[in-house]
C-alpha positions as CSV (number, residue, x, y, z in Angstrom):
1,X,-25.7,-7.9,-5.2
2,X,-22.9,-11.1,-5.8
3,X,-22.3,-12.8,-2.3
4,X,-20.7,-16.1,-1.7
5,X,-20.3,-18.4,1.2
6,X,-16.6,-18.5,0.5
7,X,-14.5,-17.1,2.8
8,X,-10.9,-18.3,3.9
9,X,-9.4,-17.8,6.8
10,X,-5.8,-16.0,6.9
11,X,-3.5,-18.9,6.8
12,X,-5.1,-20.0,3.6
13,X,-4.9,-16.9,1.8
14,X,-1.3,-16.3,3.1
15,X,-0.7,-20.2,1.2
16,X,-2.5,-18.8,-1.9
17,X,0.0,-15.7,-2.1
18,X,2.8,-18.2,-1.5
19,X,1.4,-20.5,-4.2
20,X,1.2,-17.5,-7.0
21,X,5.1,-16.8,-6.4
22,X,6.4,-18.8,-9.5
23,X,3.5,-17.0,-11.9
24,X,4.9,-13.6,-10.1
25,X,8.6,-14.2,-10.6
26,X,7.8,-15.3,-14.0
27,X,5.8,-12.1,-15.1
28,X,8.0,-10.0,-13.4
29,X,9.9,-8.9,-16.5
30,X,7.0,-8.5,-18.2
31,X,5.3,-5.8,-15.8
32,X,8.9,-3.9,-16.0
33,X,8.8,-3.4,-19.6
34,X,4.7,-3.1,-19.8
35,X,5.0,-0.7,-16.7
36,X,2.0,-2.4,-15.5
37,X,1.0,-5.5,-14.4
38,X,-0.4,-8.9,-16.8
39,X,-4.2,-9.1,-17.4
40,X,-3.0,-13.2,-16.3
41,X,-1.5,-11.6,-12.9
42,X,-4.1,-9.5,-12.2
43,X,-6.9,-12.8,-13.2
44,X,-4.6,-14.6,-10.8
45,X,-4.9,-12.7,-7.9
46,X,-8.5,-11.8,-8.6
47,X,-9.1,-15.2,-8.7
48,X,-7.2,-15.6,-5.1
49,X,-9.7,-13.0,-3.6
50,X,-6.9,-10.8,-3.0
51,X,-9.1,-7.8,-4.4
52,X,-12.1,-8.3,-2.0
53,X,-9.9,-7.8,1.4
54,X,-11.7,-5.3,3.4
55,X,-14.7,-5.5,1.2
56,X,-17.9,-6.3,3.7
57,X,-18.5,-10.2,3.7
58,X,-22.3,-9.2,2.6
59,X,-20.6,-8.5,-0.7
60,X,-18.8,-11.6,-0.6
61,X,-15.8,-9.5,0.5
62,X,-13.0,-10.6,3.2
63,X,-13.4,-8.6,6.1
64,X,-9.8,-10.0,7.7
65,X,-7.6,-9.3,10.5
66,X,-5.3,-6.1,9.3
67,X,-2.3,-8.4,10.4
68,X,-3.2,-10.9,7.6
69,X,-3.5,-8.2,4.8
70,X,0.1,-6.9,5.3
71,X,1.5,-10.5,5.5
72,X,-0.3,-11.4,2.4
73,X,1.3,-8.4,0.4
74,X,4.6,-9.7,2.3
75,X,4.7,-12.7,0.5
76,X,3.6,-11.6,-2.7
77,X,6.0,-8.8,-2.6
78,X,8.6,-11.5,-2.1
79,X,8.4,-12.3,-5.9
80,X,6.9,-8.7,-7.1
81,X,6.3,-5.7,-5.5
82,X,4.3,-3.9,-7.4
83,X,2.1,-6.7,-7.5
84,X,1.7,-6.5,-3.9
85,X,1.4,-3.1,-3.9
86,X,-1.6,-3.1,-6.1
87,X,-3.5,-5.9,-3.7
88,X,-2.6,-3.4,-0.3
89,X,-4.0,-0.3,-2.0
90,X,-6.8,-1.9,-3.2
91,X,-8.0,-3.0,0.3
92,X,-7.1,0.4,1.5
93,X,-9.2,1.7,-0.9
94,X,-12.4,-0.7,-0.5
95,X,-11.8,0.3,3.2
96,X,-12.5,3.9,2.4
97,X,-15.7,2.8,0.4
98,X,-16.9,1.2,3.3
99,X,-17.8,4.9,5.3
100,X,-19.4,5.8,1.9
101,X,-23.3,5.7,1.7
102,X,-25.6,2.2,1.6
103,X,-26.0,3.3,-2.1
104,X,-22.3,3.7,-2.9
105,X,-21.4,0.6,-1.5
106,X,-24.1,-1.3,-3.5
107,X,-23.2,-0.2,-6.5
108,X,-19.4,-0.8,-5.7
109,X,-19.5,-3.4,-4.1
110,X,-21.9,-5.4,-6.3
111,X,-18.8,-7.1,-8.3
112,X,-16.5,-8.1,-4.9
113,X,-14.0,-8.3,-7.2
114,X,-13.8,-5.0,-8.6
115,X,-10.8,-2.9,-8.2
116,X,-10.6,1.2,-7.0
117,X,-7.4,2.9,-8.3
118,X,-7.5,6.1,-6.0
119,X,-5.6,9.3,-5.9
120,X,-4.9,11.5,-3.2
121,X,-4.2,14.7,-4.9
122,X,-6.4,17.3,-4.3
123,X,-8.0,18.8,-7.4
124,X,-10.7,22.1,-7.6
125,X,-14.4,21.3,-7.1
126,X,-17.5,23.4,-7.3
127,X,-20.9,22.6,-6.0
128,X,-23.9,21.8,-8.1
129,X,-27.4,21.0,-7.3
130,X,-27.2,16.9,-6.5
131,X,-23.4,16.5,-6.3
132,X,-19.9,18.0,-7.3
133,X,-18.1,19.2,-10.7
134,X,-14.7,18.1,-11.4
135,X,-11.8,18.8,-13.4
136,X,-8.9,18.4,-12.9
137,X,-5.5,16.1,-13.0
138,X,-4.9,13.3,-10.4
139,X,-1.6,10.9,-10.5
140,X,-0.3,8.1,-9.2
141,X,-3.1,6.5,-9.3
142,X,-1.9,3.0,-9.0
143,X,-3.9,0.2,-10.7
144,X,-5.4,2.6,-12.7
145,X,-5.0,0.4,-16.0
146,X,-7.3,-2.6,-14.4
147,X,-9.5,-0.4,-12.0
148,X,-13.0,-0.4,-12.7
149,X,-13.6,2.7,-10.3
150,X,-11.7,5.9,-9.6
151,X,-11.0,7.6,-5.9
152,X,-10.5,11.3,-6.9
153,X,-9.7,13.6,-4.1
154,X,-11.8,17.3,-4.9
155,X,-11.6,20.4,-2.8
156,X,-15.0,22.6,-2.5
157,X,-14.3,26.0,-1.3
158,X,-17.7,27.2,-0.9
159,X,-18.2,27.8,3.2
160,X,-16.1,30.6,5.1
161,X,-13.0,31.7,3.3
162,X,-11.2,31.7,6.5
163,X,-11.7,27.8,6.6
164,X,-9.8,25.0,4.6
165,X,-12.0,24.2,1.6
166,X,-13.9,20.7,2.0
167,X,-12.6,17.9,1.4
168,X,-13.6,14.5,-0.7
169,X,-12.9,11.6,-2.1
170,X,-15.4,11.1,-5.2
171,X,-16.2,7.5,-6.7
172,X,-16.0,7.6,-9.8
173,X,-16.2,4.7,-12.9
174,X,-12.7,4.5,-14.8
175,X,-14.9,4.4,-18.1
176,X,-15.9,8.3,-17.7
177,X,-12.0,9.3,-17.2
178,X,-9.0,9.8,-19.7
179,X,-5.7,8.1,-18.4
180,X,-2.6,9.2,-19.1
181,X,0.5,7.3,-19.7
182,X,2.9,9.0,-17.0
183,X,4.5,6.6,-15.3
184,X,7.8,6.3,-15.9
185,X,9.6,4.9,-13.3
186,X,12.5,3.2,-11.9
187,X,11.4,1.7,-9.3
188,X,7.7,0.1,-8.2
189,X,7.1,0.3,-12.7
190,X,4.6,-2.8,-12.5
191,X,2.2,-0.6,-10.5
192,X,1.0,1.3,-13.5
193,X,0.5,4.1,-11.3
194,X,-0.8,6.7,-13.9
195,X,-2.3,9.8,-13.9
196,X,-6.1,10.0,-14.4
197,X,-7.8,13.6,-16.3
198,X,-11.5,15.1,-16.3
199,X,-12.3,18.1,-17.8
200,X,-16.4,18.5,-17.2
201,X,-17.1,15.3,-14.5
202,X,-20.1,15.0,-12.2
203,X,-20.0,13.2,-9.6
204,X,-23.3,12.4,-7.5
205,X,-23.2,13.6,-3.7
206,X,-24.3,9.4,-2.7
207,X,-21.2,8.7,-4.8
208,X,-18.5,11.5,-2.2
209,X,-17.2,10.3,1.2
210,X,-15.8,13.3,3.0
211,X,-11.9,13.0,4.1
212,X,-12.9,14.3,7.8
213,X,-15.4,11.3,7.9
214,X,-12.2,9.0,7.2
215,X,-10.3,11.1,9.9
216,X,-11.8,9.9,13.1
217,X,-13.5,6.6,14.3
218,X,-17.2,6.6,13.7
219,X,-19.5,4.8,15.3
220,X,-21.0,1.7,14.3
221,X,-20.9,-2.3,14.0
222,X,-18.4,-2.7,11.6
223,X,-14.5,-3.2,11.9
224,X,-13.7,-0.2,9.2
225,X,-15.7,1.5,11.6
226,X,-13.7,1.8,14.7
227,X,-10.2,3.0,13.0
228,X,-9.6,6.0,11.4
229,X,-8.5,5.5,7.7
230,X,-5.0,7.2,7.6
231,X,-3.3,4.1,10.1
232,X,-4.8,1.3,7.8
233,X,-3.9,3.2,4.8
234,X,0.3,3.4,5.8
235,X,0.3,0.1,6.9
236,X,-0.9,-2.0,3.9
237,X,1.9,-0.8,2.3
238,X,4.5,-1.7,4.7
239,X,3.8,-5.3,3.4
240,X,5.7,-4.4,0.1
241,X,8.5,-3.0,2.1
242,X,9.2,-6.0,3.9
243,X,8.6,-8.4,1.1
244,X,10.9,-6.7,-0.9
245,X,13.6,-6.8,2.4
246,X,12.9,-10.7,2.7
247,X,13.6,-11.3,-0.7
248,X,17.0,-9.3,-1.0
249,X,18.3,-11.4,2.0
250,X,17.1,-14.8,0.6
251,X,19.2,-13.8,-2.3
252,X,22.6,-13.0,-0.8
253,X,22.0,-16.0,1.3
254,X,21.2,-18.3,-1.1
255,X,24.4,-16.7,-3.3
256,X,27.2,-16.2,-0.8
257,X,28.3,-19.8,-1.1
258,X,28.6,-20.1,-4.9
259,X,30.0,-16.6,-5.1
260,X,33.4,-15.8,-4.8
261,X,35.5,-12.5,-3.4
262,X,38.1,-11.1,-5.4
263,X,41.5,-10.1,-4.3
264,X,41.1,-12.2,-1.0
265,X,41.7,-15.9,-0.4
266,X,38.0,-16.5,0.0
267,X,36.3,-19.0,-2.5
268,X,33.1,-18.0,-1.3
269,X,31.6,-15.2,-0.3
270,X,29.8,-17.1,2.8
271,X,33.5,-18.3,4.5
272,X,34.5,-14.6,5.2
273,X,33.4,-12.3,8.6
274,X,32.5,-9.4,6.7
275,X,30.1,-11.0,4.9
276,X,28.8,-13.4,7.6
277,X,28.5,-9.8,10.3
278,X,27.2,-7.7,7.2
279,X,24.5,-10.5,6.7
280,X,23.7,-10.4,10.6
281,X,23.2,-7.0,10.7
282,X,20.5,-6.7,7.4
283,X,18.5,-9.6,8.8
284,X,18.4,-8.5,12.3
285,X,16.8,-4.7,10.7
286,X,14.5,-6.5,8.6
287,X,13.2,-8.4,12.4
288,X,12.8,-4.9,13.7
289,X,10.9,-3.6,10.6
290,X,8.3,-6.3,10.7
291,X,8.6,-6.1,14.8
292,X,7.2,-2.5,14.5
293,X,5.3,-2.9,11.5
294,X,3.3,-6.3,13.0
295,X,2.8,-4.2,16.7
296,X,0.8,-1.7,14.8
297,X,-1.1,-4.2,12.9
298,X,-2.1,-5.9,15.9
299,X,-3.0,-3.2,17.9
300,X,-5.1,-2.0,15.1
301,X,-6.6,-5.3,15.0
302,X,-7.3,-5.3,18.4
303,X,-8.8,-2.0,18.1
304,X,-11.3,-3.4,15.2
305,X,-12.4,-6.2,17.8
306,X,-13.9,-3.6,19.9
307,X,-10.9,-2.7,21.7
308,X,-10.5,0.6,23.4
309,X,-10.2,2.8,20.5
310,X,-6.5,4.7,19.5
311,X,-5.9,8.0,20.6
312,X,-4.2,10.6,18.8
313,X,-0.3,9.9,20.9
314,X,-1.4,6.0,19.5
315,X,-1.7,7.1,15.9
316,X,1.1,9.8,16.2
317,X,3.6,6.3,17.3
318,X,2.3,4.7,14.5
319,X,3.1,6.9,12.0
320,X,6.5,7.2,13.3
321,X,7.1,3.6,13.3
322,X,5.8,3.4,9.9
323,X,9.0,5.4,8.4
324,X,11.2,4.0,10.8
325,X,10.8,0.3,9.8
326,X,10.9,1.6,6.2
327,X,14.1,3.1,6.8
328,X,15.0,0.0,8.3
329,X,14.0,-2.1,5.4
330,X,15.9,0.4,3.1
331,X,19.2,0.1,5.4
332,X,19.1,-3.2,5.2
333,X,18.6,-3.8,1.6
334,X,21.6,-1.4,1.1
335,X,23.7,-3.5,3.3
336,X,22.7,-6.7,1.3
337,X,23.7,-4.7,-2.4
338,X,26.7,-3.8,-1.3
339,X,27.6,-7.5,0.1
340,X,26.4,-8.6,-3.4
341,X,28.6,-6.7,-5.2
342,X,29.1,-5.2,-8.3
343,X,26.8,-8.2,-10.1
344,X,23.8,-6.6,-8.4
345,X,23.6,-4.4,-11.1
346,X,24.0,-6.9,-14.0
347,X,21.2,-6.7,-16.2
348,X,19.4,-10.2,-14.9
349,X,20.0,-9.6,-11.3
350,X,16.9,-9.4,-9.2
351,X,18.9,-7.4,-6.4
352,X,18.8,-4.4,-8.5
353,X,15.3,-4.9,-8.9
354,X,14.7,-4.9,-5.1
355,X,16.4,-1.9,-4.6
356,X,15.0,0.0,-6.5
357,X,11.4,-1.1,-6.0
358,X,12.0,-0.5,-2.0
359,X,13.6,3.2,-2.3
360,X,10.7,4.1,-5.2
361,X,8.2,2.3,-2.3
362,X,9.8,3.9,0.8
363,X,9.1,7.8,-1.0
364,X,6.0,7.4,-0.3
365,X,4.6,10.6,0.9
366,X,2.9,8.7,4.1
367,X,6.3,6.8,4.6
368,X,8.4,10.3,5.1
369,X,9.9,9.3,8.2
370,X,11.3,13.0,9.7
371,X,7.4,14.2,9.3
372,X,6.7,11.0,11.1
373,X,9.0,11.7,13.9
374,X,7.9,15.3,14.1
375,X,4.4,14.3,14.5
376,X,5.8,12.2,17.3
377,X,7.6,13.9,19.1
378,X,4.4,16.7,19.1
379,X,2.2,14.4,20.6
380,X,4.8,13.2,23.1
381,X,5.6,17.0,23.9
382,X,1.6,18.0,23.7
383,X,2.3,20.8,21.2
384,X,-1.1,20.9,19.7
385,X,0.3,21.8,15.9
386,X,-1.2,19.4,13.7
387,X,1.4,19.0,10.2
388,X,-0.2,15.7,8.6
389,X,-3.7,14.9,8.2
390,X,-2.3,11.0,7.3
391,X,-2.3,10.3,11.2
């Protein structure tokens, strides 16, 4: 077991993802064309401790406030979001370890630096004496070409065939998978989110943490035990979003004075109403983004300091707010392309590059706003219907 007596507080590893900006920008390029990120970006945030947020502190991990992970991947996403994106599914992940058995989270958790690509597609399973047998294809597994372990979602029908078959998430070592080369993006390309194969895989039963134990709050002493897993899960990615927003307004901003507008008598872009309302509007719906997105952070938080705990109408808001603000973010960055103009879409413009990384980051399924405001609205109207286990 690796511990270490180093542990930062938030405003210092906010200032070390601040500080790897320049390294990010510069790489950028590189994780386009590679469709996955640098072994020197991924040393560098190792080496920042971004890959042991959520990770128990007896590991040498950073159990942190919730709050502080999404502005982390805020201003990392500010420079590359697919960077961030890896760092705020990664502490997802390890928080999902973290209801697994002692055993798991030993042998996990043993390097705090190591890194869990996971999956959420369910695959068949069957049942074996000692643990499960899988096969099976899972994608997007984002991370998946630096991940040392695997989170592979199996379903075991082997109870009532009436009932949902179990579900899982099984831990699993990269080194006893195949990984396919499959993504090929626009948007989000530095994520390397590929797709991971077995074909004959066991997987140990101390090595499974059933979904519905990541469903509900469970009793205990620690933080990731007092939230259910599918709110921390939507939120770390909201970082990215909001990043990505910030960094699309810095731009116009920065630009609209050494840009002029053709066919008018303005000589720069920043002298005409249009612009200067158009510019208004996108920052004031990036503020109510990162308004929503930063109440649910803190009321998780709150939650994790042994605060009353959520209830379902809670979660249901939460979700909501989730797609709203990405909408939001994706409004916004639309607003800020168009006031850019046609040089957006030159071939070294970074605008394009933000737009397409937010609307590839805003499909997430979790993100899909009308299913959020569905689930809403149930829980406001107390139709019992349950549509998204991600809640």
């Amino acid at each position: 077991m690796t511990t270490t007596n180093d542990h930062p507080a938030g405003p210092e590893l906010i200032k070390r993802a601040v500080n790897l900006q320049p390294l990010l920008r510069k790489r950028l390029a590189d994780s386009e064309i590679k469709r996955r990120q640098s072994d020197e970006v991924i040393e560098a945030l190792t080496a920042a401790g971004f890959f042991r947020l959520n990770k128990p502190t007896r590991y040498g991990g950073y159990q942190i406030e919730l709050r502080t992970v999404v502005e982390i991947t805020e201003k990392l996403a500010e420079a590359d979001g697919s960077a961030a994106w890896l760092v705020g599914i990664a502490s997802a992940g390890a928080w999902a370890v973290n209801r697994g058995t002692q055993r798991l989270c030993e042998e996990i958790f043993a390097d705090p630096d190591a890194t869990i690509a996971g999956s959420g597609m369910l695959c068949p399973a069957r049942r074996e004496q000692g643990g499960l047998r899988l096969a099976g294809r899972w994608g997007y597994a984002s991370g998946s070409p630096h991940a040392r372990w695997a989170a592979l979602g199996a379903a075991v029908a082997d109870g009532d065939p009436d009932e949902p078959p179990a579900a899982y998430y099984c831990l699993v070592p990269t080194a006893q998978l195949q990984l396919e080369d499959t993504w090929h993006t626009v948007g989000m390309r530095g994520t390397g989110s590929n797709t991971y194969v077995a074909t004959d895989l066991f997987v140990p039963d101390y090595r499974l943490v059933a979904v519905t134990d990541l469903a509900e709050a469970t009793v205990g002493d620690a933080p990731t035990d007092r939230l259910p897993f599918a709110p921390v899960a939507v939120l770390v990615l909201m970082g990215t979003l909001l990043g990505l927003g910030h960094a699309a307004l810095k731009l116009v901003i920065d630009q609209a004075p050494l840009k002029s507008m053709h066919h008018t008598p303005f000589a720069r872009q920043s002298d005409s109403v249009g612009v200067q309302v158009q510019v208004a509007q996108a920052a004031l719906m990036l503020q109510t983004a990162q308004l929503h997105t930063y109440r649910v952070a803190d009321e998780l938080d709150r939650v994790t300091r042994g605060g009353s705990e959520l209830t379902y109408r809670d979660r249901a808001q939460g979700r909501a707010q989730f797609g709203y603000a990405a909408q939001q973010v994706l409004g916004a960055i639309q607003i800020l392309l168009n006031v850019h103009g046609a040089a957006a879409f030159a071939g070294d413009s970074l605008m394009h590059q933000y737009w397409r990384d937010a609307n590839t980051a805003a499909r997430h399924a979790a993100l899909n706003v009308f299913l959020g405001y569905e689930v809403f609205g149930k829980a406001l109207l107390e139709v019992p219907e349950r549509i998204s286990t991600m809640v």
